[in-house]
C-alpha positions as CSV (number, residue, x, y, z in Angstrom):
1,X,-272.3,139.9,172.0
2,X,-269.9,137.2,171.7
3,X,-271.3,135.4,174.5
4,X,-274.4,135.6,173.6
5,X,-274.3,134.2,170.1
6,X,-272.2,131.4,171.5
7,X,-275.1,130.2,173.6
8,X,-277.1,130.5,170.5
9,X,-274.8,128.3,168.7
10,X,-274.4,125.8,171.5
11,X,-278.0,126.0,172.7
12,X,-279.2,125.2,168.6
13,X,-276.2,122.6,168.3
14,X,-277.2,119.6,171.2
15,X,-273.9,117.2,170.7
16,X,-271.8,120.7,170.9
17,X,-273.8,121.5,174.1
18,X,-273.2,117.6,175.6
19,X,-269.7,117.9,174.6
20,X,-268.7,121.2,176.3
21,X,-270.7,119.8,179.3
22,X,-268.3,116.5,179.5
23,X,-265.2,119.6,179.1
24,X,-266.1,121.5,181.7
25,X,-266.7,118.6,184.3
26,X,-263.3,117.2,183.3
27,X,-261.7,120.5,184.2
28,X,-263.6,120.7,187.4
29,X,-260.9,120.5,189.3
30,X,-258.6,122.1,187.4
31,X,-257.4,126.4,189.0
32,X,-257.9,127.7,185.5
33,X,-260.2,125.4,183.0
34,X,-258.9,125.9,179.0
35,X,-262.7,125.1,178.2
36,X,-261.1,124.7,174.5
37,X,-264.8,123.8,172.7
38,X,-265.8,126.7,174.5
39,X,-263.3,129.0,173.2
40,X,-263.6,127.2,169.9
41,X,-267.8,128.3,170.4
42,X,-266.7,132.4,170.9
43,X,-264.6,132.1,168.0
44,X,-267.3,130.7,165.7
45,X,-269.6,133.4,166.7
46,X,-267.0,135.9,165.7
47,X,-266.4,134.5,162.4
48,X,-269.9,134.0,161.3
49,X,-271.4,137.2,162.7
50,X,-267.8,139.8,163.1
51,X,-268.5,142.5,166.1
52,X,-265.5,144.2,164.0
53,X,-266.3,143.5,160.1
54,X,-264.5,146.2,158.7
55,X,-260.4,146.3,159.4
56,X,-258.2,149.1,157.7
57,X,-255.2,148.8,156.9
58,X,-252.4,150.2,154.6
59,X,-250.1,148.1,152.2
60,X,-246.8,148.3,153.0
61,X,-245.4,147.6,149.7
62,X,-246.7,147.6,146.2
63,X,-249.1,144.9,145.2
64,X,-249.4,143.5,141.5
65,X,-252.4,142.3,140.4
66,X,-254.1,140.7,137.4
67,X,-255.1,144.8,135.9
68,X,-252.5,147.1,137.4
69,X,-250.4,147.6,140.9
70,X,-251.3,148.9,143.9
71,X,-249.1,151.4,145.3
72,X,-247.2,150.9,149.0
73,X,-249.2,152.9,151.5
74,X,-252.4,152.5,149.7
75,X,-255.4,152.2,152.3
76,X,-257.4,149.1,152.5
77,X,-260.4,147.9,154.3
78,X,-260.6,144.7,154.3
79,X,-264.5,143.5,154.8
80,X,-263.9,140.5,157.5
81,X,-267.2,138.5,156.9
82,X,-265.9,138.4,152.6
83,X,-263.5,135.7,154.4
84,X,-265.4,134.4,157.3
85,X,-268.0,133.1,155.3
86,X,-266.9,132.4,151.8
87,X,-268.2,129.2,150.3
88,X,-265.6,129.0,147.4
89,X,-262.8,128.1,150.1
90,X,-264.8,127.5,153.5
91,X,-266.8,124.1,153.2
92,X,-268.1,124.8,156.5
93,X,-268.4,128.9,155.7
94,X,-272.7,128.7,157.0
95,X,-272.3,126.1,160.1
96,X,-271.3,125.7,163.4
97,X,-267.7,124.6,163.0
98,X,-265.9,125.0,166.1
99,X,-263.2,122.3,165.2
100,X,-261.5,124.4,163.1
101,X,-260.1,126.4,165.3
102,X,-256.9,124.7,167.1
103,X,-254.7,127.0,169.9
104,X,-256.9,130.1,169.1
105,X,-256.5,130.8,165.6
106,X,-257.9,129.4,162.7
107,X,-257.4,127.4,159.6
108,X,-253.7,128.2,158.2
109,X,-254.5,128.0,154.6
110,X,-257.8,130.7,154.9
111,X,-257.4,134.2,157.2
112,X,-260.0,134.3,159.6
113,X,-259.4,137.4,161.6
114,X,-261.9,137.3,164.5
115,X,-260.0,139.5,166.6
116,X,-258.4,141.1,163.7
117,X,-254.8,140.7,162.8
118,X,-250.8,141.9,162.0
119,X,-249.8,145.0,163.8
120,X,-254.0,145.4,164.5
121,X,-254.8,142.4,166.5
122,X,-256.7,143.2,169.3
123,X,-254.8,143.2,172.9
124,X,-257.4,142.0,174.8
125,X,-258.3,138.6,172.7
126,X,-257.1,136.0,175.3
127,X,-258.9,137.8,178.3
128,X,-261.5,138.0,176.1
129,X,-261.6,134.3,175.2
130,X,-260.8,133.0,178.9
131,X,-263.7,135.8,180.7
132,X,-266.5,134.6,177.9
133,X,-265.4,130.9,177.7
134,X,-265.2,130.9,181.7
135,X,-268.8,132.5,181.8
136,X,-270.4,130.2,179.4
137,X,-268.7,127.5,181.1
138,X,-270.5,128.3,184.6
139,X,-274.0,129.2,183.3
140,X,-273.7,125.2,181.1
141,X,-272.4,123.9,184.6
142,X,-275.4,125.3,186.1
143,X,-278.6,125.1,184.3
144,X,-280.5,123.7,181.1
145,X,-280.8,126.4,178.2
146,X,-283.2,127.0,176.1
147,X,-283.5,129.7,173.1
148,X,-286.4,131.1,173.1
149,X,-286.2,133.4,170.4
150,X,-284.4,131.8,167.5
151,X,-284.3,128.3,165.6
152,X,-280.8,128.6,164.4
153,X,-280.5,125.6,161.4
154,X,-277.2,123.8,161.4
155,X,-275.9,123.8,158.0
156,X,-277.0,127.2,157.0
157,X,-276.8,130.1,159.7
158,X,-278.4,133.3,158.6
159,X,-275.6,136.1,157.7
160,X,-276.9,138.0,160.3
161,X,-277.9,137.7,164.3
162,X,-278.9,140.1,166.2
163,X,-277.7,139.6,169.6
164,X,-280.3,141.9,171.3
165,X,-283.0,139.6,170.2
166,X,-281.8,136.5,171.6
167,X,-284.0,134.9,174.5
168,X,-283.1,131.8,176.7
169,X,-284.4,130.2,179.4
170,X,-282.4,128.6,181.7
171,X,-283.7,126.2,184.6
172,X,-282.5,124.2,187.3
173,X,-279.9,121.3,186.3
């Protein structure tokens, strides 16, 4: 699903595209490519469409708030795509922003939680990140994409993408 929206993104997004192009012949050469803008890609299609949008988890102390305290051990879900795309703190919270993400995680001062988080996180997140930024990386190596199926508008990406929709047509380099 990742994968997927991340051509979307790239394919609707033609400097993004050029630029991951220019990555990937500069790590030609290289046994094991980083393909950061790549990875930076799969990130942004986790944190504008979540494959895991609701997290649980349980306070582990008591938390005081404006109209009462919540007791320690109190479930919580927390609703993922609340955070990923909120426009009161996230200028960029309905675009393609794959610069915010440096070393794998995002922004410091906002929690983005595309593979979840604490004692949660998921295990698999850097194979993850090197299998889907790897594969991108040799299908934009190979061929021209085109979406088919979608006009994804930079500035304001719809809240939802259904992955199983997507089209692209891919031809000879």
């Amino acid at each position: 699903m990742a994968s997927f929206r991340a051509l979307a993104l790239m394919s609707s997004h033609p400097d993004r595209l050029e630029a991951a192009r220019m990555q990937i012949r500069h790590e030609a050469e290289v046994a094991a490519p980083r393909l950061p803008l790549l990875r930076a890609s799969v990130l942004e299609s986790l944190r504008l469409w979540a494959t895991t949008p609701m997290i649980l988890r349980e306070t582990t102390r008591e938390v005081e708030f404006e109209h009462g305290v919540m007791p320690k051990g109190t479930s919580v879900l927390i609703f993922a795509p609340f955070f990923h795309r909120d426009e009161r703190h996230l200028d960029y919270a309905h675009r393609f922003a794959p610069e915010v993400w440096d070393h794998d995680r995002g922004p410091e001062e906002w929690p983005l939680i595309p593979f979840s988080g604490g004692p949660g996180i998921c295990p698999g997140r850097h194979l993850v990140l090197l299998l889907t930024s790897n594969f991108l990386g040799e299908i934009l190596r190979q061929r021209n994409i085109d979406m088919l199926s979608h006009s994804l508008q930079p500035g304001n990406l719809p809240a939802l993408l259904n992955n199983f929709s997507l089209k692209f047509q891919l031809s000879q380099r």
